[in-house]
NUKEMAR-794283 format. One record per atom (N, C-alpha, C, CB): residue in one letter; x, y, z. Coordinates in steps of 0.2 Angstrom, whole numbers, plus 5000, padded with zeros to 4 digits. Glycine has a CB too. Example, Ala and Ser with C-alpha at 12.3 -4.5 7.8 and 13.67 -1.06 7.14 Angstrom:
2
a506649725039/a506249785039/a506649845039/a505749785045/s506449895035/s506849955036/s506450005039/s507049975029/
//
This chain:
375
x509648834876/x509048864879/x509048844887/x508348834876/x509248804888/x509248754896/x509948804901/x509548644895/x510348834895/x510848874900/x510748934901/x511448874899/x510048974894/x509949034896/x509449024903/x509749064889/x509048974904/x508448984907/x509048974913/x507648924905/x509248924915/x509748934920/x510149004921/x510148874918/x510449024920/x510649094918/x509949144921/x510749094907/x509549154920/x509049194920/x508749174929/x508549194912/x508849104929/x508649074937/x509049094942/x508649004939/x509549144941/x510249134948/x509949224946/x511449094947/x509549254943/x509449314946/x508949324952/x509249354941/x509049394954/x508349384959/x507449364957/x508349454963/x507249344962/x506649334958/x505949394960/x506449274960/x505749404954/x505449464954/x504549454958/x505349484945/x504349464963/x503949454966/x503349534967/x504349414971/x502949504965/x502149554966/x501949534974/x501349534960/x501849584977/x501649544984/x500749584984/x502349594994/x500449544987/x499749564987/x499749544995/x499149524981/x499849625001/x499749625006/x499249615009/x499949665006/x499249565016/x498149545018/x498549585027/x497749395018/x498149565029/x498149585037/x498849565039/x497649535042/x499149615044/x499749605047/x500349585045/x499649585051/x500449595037/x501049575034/x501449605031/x500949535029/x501049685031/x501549735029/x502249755031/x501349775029/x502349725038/x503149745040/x503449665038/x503349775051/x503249615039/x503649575037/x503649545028/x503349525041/x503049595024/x503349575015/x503849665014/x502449575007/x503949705018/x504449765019/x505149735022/x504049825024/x505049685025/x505749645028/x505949605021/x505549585035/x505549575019/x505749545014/x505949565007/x505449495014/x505649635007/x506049675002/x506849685002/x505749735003/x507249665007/x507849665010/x508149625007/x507949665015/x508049575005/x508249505005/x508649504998/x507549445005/x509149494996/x509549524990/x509349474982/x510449494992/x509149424984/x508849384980/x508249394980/x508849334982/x507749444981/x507049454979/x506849524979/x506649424982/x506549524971/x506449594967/x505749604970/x506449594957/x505449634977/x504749664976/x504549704970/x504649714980/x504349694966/x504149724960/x503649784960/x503849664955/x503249824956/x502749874957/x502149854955/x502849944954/x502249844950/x501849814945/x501649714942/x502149854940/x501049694943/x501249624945/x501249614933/x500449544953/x501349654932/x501649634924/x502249624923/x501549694919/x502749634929/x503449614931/x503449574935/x503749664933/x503149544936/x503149484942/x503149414938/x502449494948/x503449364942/x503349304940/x502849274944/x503849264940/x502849294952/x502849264955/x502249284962/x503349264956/x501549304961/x501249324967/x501349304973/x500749324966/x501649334978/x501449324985/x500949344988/x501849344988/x500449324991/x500049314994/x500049315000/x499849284992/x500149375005/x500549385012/x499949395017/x501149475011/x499849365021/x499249375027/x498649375024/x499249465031/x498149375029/x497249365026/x497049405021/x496649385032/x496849375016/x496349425013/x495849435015/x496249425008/x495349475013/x494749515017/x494349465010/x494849625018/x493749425011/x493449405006/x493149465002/x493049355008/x493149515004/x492849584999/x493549594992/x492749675005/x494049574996/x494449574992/x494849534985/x494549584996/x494249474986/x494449424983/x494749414974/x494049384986/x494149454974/x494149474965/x494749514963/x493549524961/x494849564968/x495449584965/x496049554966/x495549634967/x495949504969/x496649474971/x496749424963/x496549414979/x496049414963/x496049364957/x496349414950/x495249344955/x496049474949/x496549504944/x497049544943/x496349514941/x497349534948/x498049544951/x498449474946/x498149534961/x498149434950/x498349354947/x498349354939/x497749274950/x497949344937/x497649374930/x498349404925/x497149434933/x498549464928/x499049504926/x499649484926/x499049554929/x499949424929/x500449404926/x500549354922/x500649394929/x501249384918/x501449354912/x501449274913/x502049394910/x501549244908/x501749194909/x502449184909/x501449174906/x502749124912/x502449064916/x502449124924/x503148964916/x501749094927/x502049104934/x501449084937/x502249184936/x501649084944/x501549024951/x501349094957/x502648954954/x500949064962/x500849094967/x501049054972/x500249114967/x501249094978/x501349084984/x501049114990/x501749084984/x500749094994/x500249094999/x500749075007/x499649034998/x500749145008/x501349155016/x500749175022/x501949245015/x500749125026/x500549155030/x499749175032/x500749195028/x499249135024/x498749145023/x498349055021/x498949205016/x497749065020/x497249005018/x497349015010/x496349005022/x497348965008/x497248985000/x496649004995/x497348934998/x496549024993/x495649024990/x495548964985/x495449114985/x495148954986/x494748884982/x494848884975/x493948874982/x495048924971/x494948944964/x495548944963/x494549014963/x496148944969/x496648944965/x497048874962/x497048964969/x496748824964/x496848764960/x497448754967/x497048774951/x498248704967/x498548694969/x499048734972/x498648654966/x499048774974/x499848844974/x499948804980/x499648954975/x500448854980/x501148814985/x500948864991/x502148834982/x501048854998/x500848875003/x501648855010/x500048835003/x501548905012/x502148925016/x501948945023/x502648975012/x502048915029/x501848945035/x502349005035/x502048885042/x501749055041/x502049115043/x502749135044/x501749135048/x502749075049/x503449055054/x504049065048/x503548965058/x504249035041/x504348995038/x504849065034/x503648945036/x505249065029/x505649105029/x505549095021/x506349095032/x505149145016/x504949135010/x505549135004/x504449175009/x506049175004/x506649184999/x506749114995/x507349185003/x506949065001/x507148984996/x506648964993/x507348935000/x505848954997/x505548934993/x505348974985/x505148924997/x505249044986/x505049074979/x505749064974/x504849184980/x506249044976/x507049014973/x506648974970/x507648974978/x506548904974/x506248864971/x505748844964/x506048864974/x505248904966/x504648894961/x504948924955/x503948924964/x505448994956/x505549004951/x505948984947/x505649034951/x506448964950/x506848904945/x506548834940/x507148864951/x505948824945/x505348784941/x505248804935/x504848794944/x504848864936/x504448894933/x504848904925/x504148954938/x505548924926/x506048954921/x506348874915/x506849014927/x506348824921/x506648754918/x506148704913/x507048694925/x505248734914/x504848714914/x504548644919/x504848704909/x504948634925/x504748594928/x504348594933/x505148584929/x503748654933/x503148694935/x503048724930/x503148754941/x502148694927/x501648714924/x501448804928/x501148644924/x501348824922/x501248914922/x500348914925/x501248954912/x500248954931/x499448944933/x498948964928/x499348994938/x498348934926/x498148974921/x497749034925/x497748944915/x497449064919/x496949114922/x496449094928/x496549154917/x496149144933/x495649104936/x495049164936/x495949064944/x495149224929/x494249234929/x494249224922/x493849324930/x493649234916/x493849214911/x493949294905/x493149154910/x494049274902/x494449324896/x493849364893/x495049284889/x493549394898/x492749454896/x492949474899/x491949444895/x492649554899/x492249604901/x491849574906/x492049634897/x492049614914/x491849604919/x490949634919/x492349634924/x490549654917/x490049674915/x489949684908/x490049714917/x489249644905/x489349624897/x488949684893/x488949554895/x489149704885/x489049764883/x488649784885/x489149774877/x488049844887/x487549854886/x487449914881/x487449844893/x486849904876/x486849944870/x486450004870/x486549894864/x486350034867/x485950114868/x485250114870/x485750144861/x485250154875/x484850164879/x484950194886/x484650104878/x484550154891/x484450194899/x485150174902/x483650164904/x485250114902/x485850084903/x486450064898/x485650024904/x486450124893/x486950094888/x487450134888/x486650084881/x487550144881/x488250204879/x487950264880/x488550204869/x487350294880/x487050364877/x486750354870/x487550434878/x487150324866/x486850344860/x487450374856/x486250404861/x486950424854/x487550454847/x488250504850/x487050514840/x488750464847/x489550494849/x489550424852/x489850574855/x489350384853/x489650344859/x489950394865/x490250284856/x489350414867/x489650454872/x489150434879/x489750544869/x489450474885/x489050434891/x488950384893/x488550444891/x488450364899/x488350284901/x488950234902/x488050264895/x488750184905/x489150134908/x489250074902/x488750114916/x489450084896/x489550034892/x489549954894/x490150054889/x490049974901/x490449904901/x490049884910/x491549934901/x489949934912/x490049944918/x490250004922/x490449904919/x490850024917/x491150074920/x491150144916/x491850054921/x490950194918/x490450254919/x491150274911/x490450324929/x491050294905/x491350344901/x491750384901/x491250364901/x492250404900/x492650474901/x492150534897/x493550474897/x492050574902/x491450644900/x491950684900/x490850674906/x491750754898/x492050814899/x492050844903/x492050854895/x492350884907/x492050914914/x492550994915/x492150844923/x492251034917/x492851084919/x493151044924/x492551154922/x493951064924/x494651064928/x494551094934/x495251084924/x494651084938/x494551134943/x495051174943/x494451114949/x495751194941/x496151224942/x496151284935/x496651184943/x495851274930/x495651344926/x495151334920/x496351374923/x494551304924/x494051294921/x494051254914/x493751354921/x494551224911/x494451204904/x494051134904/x495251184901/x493951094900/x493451054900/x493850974894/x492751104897/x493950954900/x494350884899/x493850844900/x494950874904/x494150774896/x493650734900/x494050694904/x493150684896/x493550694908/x493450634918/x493450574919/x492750644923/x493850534920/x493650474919/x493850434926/x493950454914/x493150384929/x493350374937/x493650304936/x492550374942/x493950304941/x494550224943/x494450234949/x495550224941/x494450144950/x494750104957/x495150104956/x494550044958/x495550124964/x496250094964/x496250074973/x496750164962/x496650004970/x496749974978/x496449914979/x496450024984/x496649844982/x496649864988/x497649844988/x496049814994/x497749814982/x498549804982/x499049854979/x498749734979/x498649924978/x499349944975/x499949974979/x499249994971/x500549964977/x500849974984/x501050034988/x501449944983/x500850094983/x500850164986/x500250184990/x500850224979/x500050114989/x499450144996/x499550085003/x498450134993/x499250125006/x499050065015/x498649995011/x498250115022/x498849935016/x498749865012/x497949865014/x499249785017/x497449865009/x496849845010/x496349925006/x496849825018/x496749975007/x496350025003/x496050044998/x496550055004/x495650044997/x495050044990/x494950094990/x494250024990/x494950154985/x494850214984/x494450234976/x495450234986/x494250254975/x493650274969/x493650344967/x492950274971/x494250364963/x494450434960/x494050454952/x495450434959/x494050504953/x493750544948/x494450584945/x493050594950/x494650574938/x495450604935/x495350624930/x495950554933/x495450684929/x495750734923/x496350734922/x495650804924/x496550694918/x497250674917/x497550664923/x497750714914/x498050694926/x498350674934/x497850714937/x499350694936/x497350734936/x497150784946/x496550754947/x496750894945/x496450744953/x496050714958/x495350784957/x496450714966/x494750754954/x494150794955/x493750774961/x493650784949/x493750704962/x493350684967/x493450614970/x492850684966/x493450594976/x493750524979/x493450514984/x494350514981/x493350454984/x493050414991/x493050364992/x492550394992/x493250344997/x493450275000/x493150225002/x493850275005/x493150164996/x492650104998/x492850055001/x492350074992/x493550055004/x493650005009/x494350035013/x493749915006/x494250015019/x494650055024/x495350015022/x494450045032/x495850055025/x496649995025/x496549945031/x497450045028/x496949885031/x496749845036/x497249895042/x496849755035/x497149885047/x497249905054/x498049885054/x496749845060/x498449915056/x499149935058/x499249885063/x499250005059/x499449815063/x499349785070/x499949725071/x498449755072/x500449695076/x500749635075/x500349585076/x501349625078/x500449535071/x500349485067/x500649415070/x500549505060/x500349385077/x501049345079/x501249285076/x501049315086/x500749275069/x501149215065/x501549235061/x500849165061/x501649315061/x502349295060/x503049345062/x502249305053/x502649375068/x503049375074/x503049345081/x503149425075/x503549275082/x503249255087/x503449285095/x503349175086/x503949335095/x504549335098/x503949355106/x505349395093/x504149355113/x503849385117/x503749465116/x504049375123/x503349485120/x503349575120/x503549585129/x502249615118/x504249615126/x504449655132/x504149725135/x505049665130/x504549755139/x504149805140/x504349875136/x504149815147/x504949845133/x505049895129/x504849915123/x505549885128/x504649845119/x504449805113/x503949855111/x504249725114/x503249915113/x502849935111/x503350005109/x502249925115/x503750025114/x503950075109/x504650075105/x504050135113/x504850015102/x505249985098/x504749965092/x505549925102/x504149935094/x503749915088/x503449995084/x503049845091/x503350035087/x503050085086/x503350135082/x502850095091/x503950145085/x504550185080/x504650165070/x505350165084/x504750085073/x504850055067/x504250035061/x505050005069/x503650055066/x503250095061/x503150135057/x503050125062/x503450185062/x503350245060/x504050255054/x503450295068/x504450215054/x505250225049/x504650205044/x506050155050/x504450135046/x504050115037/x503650145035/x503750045035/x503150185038/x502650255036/x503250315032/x502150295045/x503750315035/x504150375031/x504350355025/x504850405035/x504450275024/x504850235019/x504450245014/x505050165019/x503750235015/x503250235011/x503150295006/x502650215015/x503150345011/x503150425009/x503750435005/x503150475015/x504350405005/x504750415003/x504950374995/x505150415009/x504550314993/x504550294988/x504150314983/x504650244988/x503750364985/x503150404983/x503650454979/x502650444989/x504150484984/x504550534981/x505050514975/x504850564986/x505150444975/x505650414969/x506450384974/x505750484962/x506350414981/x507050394984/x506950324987/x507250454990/x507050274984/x507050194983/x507650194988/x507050154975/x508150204988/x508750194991/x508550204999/x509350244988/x508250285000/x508450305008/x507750255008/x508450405011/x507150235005/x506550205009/x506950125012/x505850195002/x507150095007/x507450055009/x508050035015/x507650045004/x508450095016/x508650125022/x508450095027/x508450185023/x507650155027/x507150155034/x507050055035/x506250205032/x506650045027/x506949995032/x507149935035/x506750005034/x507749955036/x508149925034/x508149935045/x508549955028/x508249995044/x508350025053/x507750015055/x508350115054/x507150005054/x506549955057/x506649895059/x506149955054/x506949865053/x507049795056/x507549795061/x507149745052/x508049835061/x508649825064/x508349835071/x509249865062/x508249905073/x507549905080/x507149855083/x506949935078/x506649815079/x506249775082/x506649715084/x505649765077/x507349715080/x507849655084/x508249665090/x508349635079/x508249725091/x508549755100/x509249755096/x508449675109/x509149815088/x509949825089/x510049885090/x510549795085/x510549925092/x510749985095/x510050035093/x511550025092/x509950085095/x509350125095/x509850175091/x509050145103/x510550195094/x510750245090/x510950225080/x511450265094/x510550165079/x510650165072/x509950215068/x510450075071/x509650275070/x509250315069/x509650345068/x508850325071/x510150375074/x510650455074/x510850475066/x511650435078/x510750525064/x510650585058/x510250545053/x511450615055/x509550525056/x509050515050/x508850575047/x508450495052/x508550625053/x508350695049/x508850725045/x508050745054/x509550725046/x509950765042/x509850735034/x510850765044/x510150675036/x510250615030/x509550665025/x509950495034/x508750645028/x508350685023/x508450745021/x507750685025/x508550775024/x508750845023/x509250865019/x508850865027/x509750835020/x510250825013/x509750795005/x511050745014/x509650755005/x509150715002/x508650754998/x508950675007/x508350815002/x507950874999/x507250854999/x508150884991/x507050775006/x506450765006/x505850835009/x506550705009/x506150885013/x505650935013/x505550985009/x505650955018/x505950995004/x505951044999/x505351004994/x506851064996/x505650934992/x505250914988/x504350894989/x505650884985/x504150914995/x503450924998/x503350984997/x503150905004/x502651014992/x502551084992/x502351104999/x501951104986/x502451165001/x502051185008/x501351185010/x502151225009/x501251165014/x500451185015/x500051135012/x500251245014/x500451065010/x500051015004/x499450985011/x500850925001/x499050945011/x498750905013/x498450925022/x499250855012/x498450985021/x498251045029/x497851025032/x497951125028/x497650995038/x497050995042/x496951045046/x497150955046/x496251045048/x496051075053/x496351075061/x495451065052/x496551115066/x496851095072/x496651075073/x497051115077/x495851055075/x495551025079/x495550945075/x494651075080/x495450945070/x495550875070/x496350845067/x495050835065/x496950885068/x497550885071/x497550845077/x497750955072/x497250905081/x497150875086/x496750795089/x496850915088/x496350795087/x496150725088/x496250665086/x495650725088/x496750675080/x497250615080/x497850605082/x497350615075/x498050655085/x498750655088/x498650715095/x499350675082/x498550695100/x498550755105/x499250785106/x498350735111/x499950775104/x500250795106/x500350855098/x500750745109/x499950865094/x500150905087/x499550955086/x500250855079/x499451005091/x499151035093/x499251105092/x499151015096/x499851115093/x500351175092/x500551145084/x501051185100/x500851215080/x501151235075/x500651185068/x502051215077/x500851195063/x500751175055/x500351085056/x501651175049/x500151085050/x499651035052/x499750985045/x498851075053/x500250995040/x500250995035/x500750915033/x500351065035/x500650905028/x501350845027/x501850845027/x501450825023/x502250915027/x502950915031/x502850915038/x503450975028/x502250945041/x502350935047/x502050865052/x502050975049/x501750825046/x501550765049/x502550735048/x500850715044/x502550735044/x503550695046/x503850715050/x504150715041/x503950775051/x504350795054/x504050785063/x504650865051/x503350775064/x503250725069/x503350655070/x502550725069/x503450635065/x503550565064/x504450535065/x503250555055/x504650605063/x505350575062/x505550595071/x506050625055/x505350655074/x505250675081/x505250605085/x504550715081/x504550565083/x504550485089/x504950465087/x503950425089/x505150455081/x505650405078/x506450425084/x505850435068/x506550485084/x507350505085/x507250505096/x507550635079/x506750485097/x506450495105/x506250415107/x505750555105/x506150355102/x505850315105/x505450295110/x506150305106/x505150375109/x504550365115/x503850395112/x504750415124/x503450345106/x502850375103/x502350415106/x502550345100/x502050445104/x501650475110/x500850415112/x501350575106/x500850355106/x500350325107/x500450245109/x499950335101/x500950255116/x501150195119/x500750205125/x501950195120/x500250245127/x499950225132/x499850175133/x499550245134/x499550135138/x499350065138/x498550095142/x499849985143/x498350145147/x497750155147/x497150145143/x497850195150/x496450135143/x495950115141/x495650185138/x495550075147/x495650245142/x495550325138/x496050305132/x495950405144/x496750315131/x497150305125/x496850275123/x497750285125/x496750205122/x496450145117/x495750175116/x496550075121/x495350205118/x494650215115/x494850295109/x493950225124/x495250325113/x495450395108/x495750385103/x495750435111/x496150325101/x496650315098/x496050265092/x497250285103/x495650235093/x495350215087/x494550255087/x495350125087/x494350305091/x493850345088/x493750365081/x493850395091/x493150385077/x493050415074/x493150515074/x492550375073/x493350525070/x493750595070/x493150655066/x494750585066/x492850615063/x492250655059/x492250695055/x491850685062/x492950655052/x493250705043/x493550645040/x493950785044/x493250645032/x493550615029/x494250625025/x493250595027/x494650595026/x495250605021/x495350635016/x495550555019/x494650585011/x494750615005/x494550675002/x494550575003/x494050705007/x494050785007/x494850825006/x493650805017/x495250795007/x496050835006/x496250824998/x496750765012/x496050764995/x496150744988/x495850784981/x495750684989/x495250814979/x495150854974/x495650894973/x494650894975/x495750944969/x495950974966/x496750974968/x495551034965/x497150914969/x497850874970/x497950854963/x497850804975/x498750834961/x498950804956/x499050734959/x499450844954/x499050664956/x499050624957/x499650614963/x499050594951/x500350634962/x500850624966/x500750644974/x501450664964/x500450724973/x500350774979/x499850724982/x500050854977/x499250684980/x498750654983/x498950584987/x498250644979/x499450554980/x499850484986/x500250514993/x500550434980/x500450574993/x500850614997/x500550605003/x501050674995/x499950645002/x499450685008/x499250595011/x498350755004/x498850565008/x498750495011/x499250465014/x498450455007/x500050465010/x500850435014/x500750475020/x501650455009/x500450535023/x500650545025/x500250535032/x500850595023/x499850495034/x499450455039/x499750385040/x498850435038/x499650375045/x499550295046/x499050255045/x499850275051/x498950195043/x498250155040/x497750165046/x498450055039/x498050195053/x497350175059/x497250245057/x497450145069/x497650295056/x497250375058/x496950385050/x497750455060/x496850335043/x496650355038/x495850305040/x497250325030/x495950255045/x495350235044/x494950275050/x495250155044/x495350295055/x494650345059/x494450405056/x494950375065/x494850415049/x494550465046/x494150475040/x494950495044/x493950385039/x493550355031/x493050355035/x493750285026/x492650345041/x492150315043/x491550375044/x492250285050/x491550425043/x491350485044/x490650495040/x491950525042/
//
């Protein structure tokens, strides 16, 4: 047994990351790392990382994130304060290079030489039955009402040809990884289509994080940092689409960017997608804005389509120019650049299939999805 568990420790180790403030480019760096499986799902994980602040609204979920992994497994805290509830976990400065250590624990964890965390909510229902009546099931069918807490699957017409399915509303967010780190969202599903959505917590802010970049800022460095953005916003979009490989790519070329190495390490991105079939496989006219608020998220997308192949192919535009259009450093820029735009996002979302809706959202960045949740 001691050679299989040995055996099974020299693979990579399978890590859930639960992304907090300003860790998204550095747990997307460490997706690189040959020795560590970002995972999707923390039911495949051994190992939670805990990357940057959590937002204390966020805390429960973090907890049953934790929760959800199998046993044996250990958390790790990068970058972050630990929460009180977690009993002892292992904790790692920002600076600090996490590979060897999650080596470590897991190795532990597989030889038995690390006790398995236990749970930290208890094994009930987050709200307790509540029986027939004003607050109950409805009554007879067990149908209607918030049983648990959480509202029933009703029947409702489909918006796409009136049939009558039932609706069932989910949270989703703030760690799932097809979304912006920190985004809460509250959908209403008829199997995969979006009836209705609304955003109960914004993504956190798109911003460097200097614990865990300490490096100076040149004068270059904002439209170096900014491109490489913009690669991991396309990456993102792009593992939406199932191309894991070219996401990994980007970035791959982000990080190489933010290290000052050649710039022509972009040269034939857009072909590369295009071989690839990444605009063919966005329906047209997915996720359309209005010009005017086109416009006011981006002055320079003013002219032509408004749409999610045309948010990319803006995106890959800064990318292939190095010069974003939101490097001003003036005080106008900076007040326009986080305004409220006085439309929400999720107005884009109804009658979308589940993919098409992670698409339209991939296709912002976390600051223009929250000038557009405040509305």
């Amino acid at each position: 047994m001691s050679a299989l568990c040995a055996f099974a420790a020299g693979g990579p180790v399978p890590v859930f990351a639960a992304v907090g403030g300003g860790a998204g480019a550095p747990v997307d760096d460490l997706s690189l790392a040959p020795d560590v499986d970002i995972v999707a799902s923390p039911r495949h994980a051994s190992v939670l990382l805990v990357a940057g602040e959590i937002r204390p609204s966020d805390r429960d979920a973090l907890y049953r994130v934790h929760d959800q992994l199998p046993h044996p497994r250990a958390t790790l805290w990068w970058g972050a304060d630990p929460a009180a509830a977690i009993g002892s976990p292992a904790v790692l400065a920002a600076e600090r290079d996490p590979p060897p250590v999650l080596r470590e624990i897991y190795e532990a964890l597989l030889c038995g030489a690390r006790r398995s965390e236990p749970s930290l909510l208890p094994d009930e229902p987050p709200v307790p039955w509540r029986g027939v009546g004003e607050h109950g099931q409805g009554g007879k069918g067990m149908m209607g009402g918030t049983p648990y807490g959480r509202p029933m699957a009703m029947t409702a017409e489909d918006l796409r040809d009136g049939l009558a399915l039932d609706a069932y509303t989910a949270r989703i967010g703030p760690f799932l990884p097809t979304l912006p780190p920190g985004l809460v969202l509250e959908l209403v599903l008829q199997g995969d289509l979006v009836q209705r959505a609304a955003m109960l917590a914004p993504p956190l802010a798109a911003r460097r994080d200097t614990r865990f970049d300490t490096r100076p800022i040149r004068n270059d460095a904002c439209a170096r940092a900014l491109a490489a953005h913009r690669l991991r916003c396309v990456a993102r979009l792009l593992t939406i689409l199932q191309l894991a490989a070219y996401a990994q790519r980007l970035r791959r070329m982000a990080r190489e960017i933010e290290h000052d190495r050649p710039i022509g390490c972009v040269a034939g991105l857009r072909g590369a997608l295009r071989r690839a079939g990444v605009l063919r496989a966005i329906p047209p006219g997915l996720g359309t804005l209005d010009a005017r608020i086109a416009e006011a998220l981006d002055p320079g997308a003013a002219d032509g389509d408004h749409d999610v192949r045309a948010r990319l192919q803006r995106w890959l535009d800064e990318i292939e120019q190095l010069q974003p259009s939101a490097t001003s450093g003036d005080a106008q820029a900076k007040e326009h650049a986080t305004a409220d735009v006085g439309f929400r996002f999720t107005d884009l979302l109804p009658g979308l299939e589940w993919n098409e809706a992670m698409l339209v959202i991939a296709s912002f960045d976390p600051d223009s999805l929250r000038r557009m949740g405040a509305a």
